[in-house]
Jmol script that loads the backbone (N, CA, C; Angstrom):
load data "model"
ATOM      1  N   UNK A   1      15.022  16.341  12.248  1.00  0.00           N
ATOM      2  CA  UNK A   1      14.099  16.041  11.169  1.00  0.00           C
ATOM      3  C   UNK A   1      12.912  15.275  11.746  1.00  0.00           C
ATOM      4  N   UNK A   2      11.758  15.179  11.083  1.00  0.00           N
ATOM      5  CA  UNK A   2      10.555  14.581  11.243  1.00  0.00           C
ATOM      6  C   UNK A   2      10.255  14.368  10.315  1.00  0.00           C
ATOM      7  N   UNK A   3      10.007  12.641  10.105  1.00  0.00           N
ATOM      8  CA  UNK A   3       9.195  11.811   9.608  1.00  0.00           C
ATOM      9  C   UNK A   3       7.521  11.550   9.824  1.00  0.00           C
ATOM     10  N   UNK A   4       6.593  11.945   9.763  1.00  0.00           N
ATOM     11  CA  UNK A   4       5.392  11.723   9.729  1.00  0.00           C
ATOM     12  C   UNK A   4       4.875  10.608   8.420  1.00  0.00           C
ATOM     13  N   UNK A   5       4.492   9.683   9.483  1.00  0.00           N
ATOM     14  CA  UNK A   5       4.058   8.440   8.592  1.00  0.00           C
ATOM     15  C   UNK A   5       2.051   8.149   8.530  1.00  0.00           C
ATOM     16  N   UNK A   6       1.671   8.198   7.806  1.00  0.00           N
ATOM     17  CA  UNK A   6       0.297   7.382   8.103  1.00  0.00           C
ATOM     18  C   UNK A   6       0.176   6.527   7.225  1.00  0.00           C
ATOM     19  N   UNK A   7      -0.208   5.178   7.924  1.00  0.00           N
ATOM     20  CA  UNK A   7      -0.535   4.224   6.710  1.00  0.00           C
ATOM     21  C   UNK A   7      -1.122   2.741   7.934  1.00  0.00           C
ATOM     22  N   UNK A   8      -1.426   2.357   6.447  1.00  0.00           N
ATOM     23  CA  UNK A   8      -2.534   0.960   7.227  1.00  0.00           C
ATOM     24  C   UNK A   8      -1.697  -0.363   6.303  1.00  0.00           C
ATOM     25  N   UNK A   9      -2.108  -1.301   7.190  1.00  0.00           N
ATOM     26  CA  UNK A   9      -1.319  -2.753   6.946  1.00  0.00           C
ATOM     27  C   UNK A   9      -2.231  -3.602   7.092  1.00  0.00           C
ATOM     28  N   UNK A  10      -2.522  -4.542   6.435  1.00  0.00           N
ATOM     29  CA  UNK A  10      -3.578  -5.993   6.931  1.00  0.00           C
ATOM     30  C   UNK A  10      -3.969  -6.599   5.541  1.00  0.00           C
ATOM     31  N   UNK A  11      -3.653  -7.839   6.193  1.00  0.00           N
ATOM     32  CA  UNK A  11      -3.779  -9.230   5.133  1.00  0.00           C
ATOM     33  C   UNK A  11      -5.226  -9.137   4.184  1.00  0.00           C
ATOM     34  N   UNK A  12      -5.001  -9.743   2.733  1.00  0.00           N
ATOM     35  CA  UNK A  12      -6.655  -9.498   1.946  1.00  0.00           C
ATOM     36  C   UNK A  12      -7.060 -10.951   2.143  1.00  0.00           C
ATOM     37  N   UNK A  13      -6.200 -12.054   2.388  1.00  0.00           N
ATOM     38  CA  UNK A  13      -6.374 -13.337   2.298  1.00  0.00           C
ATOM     39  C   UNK A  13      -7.154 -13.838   3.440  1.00  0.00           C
ATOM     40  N   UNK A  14      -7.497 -13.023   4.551  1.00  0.00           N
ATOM     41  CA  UNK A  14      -8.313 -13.403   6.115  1.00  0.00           C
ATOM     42  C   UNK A  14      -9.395 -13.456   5.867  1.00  0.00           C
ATOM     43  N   UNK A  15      -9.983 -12.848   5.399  1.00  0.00           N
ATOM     44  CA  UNK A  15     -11.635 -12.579   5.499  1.00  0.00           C
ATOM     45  C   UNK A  15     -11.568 -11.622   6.367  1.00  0.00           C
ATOM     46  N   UNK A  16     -13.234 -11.226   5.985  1.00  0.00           N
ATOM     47  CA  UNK A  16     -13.212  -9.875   6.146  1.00  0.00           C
ATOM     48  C   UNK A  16     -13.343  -8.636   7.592  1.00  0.00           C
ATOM     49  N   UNK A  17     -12.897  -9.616   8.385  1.00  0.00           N
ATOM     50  CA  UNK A  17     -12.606  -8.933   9.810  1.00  0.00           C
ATOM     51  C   UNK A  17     -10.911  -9.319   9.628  1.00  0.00           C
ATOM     52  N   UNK A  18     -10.081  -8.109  10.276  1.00  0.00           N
ATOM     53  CA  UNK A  18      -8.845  -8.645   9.963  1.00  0.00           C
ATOM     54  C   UNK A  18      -8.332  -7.786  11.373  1.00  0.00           C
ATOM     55  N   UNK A  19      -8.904  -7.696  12.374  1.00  0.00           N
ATOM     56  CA  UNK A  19      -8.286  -7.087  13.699  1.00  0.00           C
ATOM     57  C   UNK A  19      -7.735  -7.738  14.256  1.00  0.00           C
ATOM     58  N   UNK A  20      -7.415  -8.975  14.061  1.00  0.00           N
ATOM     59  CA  UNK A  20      -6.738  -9.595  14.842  1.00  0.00           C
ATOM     60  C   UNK A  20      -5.371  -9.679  14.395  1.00  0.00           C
ATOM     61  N   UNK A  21      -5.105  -9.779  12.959  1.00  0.00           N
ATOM     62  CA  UNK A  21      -3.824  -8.872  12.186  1.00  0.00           C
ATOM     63  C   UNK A  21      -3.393  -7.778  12.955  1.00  0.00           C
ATOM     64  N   UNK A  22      -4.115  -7.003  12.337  1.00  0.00           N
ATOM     65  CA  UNK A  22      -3.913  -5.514  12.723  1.00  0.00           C
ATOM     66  C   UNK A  22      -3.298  -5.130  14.124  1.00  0.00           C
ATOM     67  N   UNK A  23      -3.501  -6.069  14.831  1.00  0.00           N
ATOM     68  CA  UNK A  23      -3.625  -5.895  16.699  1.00  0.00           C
ATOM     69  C   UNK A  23      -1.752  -6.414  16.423  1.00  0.00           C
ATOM     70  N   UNK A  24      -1.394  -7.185  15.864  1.00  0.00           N
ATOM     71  CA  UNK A  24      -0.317  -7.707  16.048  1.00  0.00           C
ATOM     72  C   UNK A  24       0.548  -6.545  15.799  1.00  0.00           C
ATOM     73  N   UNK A  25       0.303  -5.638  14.763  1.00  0.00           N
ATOM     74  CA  UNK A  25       1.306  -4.423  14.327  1.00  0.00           C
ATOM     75  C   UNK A  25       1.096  -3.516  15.823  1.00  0.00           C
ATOM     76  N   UNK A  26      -0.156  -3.194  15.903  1.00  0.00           N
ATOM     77  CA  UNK A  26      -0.514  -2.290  17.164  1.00  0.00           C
ATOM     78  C   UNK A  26       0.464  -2.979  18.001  1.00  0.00           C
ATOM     79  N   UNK A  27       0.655  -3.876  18.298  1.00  0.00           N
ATOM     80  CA  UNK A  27       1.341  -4.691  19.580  1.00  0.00           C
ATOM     81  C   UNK A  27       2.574  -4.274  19.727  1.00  0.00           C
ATOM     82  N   UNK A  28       3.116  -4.620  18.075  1.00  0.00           N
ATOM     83  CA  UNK A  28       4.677  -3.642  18.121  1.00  0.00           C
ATOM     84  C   UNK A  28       4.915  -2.626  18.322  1.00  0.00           C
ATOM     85  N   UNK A  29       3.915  -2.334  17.958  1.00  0.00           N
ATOM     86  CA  UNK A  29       4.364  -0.262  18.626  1.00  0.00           C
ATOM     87  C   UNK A  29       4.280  -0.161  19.790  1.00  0.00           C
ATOM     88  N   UNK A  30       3.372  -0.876  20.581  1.00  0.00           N
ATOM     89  CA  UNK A  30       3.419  -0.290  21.970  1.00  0.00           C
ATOM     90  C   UNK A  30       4.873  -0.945  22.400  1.00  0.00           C
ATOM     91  N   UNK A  31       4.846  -1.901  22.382  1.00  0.00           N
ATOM     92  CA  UNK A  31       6.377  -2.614  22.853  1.00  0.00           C
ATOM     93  C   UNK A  31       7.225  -1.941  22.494  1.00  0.00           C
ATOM     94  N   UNK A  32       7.529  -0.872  21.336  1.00  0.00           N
ATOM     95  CA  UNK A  32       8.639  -0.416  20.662  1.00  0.00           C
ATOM     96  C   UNK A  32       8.775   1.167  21.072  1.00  0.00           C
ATOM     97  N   UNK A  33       9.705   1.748  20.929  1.00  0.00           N
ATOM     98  CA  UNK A  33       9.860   2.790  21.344  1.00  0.00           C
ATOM     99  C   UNK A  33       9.535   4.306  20.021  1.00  0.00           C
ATOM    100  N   UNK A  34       8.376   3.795  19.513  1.00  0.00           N
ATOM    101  CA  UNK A  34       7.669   4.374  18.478  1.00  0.00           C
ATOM    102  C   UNK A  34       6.555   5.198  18.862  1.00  0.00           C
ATOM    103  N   UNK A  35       6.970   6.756  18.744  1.00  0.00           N
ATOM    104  CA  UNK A  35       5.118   7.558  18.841  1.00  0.00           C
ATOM    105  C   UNK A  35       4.068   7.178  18.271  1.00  0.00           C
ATOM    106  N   UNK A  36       2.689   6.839  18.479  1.00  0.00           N
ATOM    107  CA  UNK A  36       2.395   6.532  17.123  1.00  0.00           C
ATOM    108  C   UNK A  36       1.118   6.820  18.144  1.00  0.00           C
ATOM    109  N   UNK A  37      -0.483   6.726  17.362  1.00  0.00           N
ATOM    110  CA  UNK A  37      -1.946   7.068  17.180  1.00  0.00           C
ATOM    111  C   UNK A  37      -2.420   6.492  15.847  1.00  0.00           C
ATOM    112  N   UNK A  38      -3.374   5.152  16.522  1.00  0.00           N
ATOM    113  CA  UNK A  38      -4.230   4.347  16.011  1.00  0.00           C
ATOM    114  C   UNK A  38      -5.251   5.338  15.807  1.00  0.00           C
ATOM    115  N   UNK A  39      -5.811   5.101  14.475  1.00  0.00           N
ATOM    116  CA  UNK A  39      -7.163   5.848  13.882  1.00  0.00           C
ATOM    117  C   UNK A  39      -8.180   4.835  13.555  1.00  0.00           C
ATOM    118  N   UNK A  40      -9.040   5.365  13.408  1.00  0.00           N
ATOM    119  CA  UNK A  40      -9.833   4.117  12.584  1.00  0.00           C
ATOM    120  C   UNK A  40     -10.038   3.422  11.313  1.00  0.00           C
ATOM    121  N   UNK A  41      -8.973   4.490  10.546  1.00  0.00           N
ATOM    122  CA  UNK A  41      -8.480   3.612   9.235  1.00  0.00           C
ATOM    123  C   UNK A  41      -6.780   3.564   9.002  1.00  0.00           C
ATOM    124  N   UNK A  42      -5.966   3.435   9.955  1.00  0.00           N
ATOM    125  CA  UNK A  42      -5.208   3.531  10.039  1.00  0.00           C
ATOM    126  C   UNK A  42      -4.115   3.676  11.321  1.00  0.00           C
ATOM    127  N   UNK A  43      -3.228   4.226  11.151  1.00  0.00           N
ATOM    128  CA  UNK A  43      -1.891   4.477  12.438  1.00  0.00           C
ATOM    129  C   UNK A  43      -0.943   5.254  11.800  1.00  0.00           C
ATOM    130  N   UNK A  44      -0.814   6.399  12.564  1.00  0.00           N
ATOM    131  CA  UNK A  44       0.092   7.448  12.257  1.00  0.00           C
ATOM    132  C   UNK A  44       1.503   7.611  13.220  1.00  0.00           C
ATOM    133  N   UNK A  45       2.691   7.718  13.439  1.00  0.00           N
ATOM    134  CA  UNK A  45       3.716   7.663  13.916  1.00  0.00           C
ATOM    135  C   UNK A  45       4.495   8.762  13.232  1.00  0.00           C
ATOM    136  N   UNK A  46       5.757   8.861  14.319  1.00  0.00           N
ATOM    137  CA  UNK A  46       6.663   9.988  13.704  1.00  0.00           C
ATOM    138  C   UNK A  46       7.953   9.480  14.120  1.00  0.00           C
ATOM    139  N   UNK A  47       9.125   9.385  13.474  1.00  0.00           N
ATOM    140  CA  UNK A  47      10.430   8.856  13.783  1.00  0.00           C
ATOM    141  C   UNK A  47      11.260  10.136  13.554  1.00  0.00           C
ATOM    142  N   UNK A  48      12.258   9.730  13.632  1.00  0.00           N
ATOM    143  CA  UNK A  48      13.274  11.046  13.260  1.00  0.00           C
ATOM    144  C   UNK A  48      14.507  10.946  11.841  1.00  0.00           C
ATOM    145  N   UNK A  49      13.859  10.015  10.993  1.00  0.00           N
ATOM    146  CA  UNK A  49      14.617   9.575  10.033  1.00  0.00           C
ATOM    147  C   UNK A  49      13.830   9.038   9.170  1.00  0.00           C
ATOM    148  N   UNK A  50      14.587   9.093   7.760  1.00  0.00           N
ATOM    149  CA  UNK A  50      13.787   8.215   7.196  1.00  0.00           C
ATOM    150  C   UNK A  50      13.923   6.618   7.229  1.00  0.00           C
ATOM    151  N   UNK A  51      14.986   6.475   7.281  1.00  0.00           N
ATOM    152  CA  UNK A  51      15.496   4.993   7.638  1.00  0.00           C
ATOM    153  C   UNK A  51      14.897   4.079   8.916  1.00  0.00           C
ATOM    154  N   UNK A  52      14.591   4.943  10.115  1.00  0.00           N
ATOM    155  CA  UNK A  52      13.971   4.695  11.211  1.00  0.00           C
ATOM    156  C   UNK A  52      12.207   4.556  10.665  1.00  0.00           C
ATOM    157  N   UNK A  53      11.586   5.319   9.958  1.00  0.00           N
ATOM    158  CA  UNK A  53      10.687   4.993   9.333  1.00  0.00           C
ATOM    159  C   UNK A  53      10.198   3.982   8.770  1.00  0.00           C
ATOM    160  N   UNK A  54      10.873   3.704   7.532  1.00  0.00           N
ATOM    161  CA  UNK A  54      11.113   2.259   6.834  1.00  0.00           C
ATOM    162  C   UNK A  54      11.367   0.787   7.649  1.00  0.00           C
ATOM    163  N   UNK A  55      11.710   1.133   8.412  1.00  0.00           N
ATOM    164  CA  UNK A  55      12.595   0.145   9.428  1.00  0.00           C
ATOM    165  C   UNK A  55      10.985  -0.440  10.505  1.00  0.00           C
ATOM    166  N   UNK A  56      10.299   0.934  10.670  1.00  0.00           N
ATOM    167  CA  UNK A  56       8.912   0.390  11.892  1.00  0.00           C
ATOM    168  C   UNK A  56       7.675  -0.249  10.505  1.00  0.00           C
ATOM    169  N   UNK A  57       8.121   0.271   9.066  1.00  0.00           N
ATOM    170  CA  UNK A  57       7.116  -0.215   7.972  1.00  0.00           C
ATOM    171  C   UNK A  57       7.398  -1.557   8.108  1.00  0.00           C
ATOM    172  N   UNK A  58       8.747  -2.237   8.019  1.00  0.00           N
ATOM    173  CA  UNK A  58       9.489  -3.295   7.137  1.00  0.00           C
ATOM    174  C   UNK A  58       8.944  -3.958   8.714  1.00  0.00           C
ATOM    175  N   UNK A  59       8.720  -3.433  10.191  1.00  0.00           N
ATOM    176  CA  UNK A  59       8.807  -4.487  11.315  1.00  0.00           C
ATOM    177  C   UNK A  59       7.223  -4.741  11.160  1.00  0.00           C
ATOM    178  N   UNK A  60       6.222  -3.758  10.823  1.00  0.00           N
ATOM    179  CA  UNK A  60       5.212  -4.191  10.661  1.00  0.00           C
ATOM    180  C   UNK A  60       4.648  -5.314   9.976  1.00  0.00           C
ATOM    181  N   UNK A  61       5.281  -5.288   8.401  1.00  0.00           N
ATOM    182  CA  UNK A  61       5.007  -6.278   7.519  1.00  0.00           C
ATOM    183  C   UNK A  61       5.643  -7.597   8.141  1.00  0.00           C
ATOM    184  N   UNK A  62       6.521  -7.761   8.880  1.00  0.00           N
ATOM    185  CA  UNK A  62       7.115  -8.596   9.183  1.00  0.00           C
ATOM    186  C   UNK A  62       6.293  -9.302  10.700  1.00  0.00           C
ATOM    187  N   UNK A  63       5.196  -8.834  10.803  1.00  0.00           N
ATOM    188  CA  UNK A  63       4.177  -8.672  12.085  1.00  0.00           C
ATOM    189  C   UNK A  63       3.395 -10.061  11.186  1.00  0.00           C
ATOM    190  N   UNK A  64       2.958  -9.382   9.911  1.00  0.00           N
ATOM    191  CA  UNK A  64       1.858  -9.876   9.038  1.00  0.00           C
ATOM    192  C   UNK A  64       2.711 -11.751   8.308  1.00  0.00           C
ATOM    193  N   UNK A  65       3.463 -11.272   7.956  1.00  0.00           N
ATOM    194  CA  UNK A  65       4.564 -12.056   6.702  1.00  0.00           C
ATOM    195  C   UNK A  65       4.054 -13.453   6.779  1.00  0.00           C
ATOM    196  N   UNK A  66       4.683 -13.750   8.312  1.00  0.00           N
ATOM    197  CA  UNK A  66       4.207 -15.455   8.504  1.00  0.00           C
ATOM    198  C   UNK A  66       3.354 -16.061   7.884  1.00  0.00           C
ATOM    199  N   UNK A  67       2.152 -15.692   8.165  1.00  0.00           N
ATOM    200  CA  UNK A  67       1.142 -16.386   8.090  1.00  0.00           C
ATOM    201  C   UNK A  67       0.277 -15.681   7.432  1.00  0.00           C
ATOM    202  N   UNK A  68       0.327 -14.686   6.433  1.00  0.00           N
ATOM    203  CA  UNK A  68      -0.058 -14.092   5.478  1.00  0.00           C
ATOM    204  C   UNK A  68       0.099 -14.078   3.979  1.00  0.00           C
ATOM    205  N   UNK A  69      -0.443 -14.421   3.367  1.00  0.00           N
ATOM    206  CA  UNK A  69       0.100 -14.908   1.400  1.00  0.00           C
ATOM    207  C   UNK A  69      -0.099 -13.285   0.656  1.00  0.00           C
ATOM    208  N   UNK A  70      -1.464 -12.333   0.838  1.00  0.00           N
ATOM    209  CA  UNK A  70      -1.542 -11.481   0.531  1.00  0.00           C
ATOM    210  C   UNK A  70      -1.539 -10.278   1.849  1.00  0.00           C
ATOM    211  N   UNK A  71      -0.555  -9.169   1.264  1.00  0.00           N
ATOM    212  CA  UNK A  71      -0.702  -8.017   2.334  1.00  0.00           C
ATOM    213  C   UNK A  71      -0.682  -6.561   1.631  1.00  0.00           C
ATOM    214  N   UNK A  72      -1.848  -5.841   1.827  1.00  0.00           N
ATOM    215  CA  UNK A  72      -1.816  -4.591   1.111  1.00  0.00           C
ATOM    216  C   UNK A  72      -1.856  -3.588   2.132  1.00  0.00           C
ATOM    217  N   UNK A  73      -0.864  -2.358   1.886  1.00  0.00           N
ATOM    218  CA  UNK A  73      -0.435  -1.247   2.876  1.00  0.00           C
ATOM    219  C   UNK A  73      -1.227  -0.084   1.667  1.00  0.00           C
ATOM    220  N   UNK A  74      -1.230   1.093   2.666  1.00  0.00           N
ATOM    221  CA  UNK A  74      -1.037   2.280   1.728  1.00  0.00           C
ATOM    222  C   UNK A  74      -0.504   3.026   2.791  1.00  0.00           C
ATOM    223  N   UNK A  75       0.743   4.099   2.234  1.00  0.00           N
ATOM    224  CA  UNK A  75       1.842   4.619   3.292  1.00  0.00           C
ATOM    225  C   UNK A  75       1.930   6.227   2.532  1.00  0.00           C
ATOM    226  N   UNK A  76       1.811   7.212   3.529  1.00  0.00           N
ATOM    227  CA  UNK A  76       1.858   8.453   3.198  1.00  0.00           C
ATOM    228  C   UNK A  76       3.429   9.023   4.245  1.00  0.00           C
ATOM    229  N   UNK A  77       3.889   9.772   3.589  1.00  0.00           N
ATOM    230  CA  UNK A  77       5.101  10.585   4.392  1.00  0.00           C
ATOM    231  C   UNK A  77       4.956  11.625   4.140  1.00  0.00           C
ATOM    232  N   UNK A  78       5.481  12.524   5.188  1.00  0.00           N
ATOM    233  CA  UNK A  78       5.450  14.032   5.618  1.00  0.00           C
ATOM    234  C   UNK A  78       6.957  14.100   6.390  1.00  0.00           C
ATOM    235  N   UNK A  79       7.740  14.943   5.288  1.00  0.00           N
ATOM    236  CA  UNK A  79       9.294  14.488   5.789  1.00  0.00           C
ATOM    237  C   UNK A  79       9.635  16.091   5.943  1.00  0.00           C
ATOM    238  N   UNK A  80       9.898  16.842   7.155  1.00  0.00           N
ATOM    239  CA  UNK A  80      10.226  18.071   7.551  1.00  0.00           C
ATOM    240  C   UNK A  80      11.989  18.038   8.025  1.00  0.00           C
ATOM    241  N   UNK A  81      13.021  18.972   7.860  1.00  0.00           N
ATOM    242  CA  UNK A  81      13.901  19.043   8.430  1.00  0.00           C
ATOM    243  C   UNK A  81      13.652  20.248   9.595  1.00  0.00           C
ATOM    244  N   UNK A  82      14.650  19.705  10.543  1.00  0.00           N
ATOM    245  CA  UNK A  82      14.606  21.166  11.680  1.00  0.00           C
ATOM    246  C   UNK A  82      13.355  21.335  12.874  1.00  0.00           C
ATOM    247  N   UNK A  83      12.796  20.166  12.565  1.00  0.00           N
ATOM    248  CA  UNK A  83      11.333  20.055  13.446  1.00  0.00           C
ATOM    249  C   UNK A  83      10.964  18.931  14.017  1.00  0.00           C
ATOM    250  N   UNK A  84      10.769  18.584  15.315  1.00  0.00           N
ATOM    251  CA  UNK A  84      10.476  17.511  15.329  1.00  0.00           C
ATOM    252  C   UNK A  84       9.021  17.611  16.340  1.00  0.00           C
ATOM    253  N   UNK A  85       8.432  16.190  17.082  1.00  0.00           N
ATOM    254  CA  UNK A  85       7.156  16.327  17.834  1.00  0.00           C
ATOM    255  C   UNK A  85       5.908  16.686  16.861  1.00  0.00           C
ATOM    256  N   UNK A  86       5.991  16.745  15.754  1.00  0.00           N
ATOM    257  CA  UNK A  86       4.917  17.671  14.797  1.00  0.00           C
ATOM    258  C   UNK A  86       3.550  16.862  15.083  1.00  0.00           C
ATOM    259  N   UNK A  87       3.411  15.333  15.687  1.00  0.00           N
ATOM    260  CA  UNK A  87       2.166  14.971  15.803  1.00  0.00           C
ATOM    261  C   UNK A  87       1.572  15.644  16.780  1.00  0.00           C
ATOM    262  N   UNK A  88       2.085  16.499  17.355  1.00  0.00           N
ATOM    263  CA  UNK A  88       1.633  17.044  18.775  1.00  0.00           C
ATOM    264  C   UNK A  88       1.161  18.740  17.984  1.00  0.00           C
ATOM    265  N   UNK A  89       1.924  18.791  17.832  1.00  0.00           N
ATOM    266  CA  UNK A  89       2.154  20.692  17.502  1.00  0.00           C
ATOM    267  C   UNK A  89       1.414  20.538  15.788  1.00  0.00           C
ATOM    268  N   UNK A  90       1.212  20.018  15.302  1.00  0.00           N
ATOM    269  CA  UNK A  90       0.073  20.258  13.836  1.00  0.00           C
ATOM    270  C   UNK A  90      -1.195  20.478  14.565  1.00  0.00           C
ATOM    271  N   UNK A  91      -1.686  19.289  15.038  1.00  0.00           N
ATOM    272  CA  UNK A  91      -2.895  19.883  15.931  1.00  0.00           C
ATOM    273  C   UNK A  91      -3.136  20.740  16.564  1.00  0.00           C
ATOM    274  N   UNK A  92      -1.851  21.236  17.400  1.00  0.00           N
ATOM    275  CA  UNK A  92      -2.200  22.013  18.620  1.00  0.00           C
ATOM    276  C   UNK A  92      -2.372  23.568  17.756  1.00  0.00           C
ATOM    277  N   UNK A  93      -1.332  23.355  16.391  1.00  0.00           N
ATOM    278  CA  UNK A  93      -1.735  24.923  15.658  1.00  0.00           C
ATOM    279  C   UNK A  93      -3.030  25.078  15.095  1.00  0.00           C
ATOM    280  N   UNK A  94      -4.141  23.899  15.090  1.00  0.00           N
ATOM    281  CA  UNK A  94      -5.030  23.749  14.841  1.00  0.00           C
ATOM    282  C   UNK A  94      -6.320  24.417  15.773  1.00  0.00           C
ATOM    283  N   UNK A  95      -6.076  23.697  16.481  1.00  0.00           N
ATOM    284  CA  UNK A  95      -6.765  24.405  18.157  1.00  0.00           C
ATOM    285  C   UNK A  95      -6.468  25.649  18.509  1.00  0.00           C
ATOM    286  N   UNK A  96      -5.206  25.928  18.291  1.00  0.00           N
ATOM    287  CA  UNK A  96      -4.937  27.620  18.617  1.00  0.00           C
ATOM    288  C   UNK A  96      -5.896  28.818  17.537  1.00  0.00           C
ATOM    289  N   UNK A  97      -6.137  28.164  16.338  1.00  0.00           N
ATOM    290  CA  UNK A  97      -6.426  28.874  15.579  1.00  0.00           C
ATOM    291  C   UNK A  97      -8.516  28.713  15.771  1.00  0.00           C
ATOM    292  N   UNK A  98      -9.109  27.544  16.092  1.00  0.00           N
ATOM    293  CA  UNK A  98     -10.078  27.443  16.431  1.00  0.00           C
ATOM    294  C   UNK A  98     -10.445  26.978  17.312  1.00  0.00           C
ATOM    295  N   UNK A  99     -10.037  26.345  18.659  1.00  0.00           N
ATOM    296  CA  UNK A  99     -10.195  25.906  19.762  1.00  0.00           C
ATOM    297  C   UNK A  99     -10.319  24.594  19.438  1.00  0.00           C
ATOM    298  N   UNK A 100     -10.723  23.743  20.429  1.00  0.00           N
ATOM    299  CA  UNK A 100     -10.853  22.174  20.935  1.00  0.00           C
ATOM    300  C   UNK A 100     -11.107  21.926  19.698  1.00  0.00           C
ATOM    301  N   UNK A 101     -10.118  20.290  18.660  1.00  0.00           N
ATOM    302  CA  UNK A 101     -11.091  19.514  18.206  1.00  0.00           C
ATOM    303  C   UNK A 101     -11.037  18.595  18.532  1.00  0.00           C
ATOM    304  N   UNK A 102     -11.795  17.229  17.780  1.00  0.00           N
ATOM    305  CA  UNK A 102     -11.402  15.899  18.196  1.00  0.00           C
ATOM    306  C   UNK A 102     -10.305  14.964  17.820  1.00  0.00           C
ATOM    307  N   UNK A 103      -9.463  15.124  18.248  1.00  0.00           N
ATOM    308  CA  UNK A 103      -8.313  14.059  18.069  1.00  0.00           C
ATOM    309  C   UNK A 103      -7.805  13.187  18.693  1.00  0.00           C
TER     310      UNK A 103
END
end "model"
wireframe off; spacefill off
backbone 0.3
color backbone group
């Protein structure tokens, strides 16, 4: 199975640069054994469960929690059985069908 996640995390209570939040979630992913691609409004990842999913949401917020009073996410799922790698292979059926884009 494949989980495809996109969603964004960061405190409303910082003012209005909040990358230095944000960097803390980024931080966990690289440390963690999570696929994932930072966008510029967001971070997309793919697990193989849904529970494994929930689990990199719940470590994120838990990135923010401390020292945060307000935290607003918005979280999209794309839940396939029988498939997995799809952050790789959605695009690439993309490119096959029109060549190079930017991703």
């Amino acid at each position: 199975m494949s989980v495809l996640v996109e969603f964004a995390m960061f405190p409303t209570d910082k003012g209005e640069s909040v990358s230095s939040y944000v960097s803390r979630i980024i931080k966990m992913f690289k440390e963690g054994n999570v696929n994932y691609k930072l966008t510029p409004m967001g971070t997309v990842f793919e697990t193989e469960t849904m529970e494994d999913a929930l689990n990199v949401i719940n470590a994120a917020y838990k990135c923010l929690e401390p020292d945060c009073n307000r935290i607003y996410s918005t979280i999209k799922f794309d839940i396939r059985k029988n498939v997995n790698n799809r952050m790789e292979q959605k695009i690439a059926s993309i490119q096959k069908k029109i060549g190079e884009v930017n991703n």
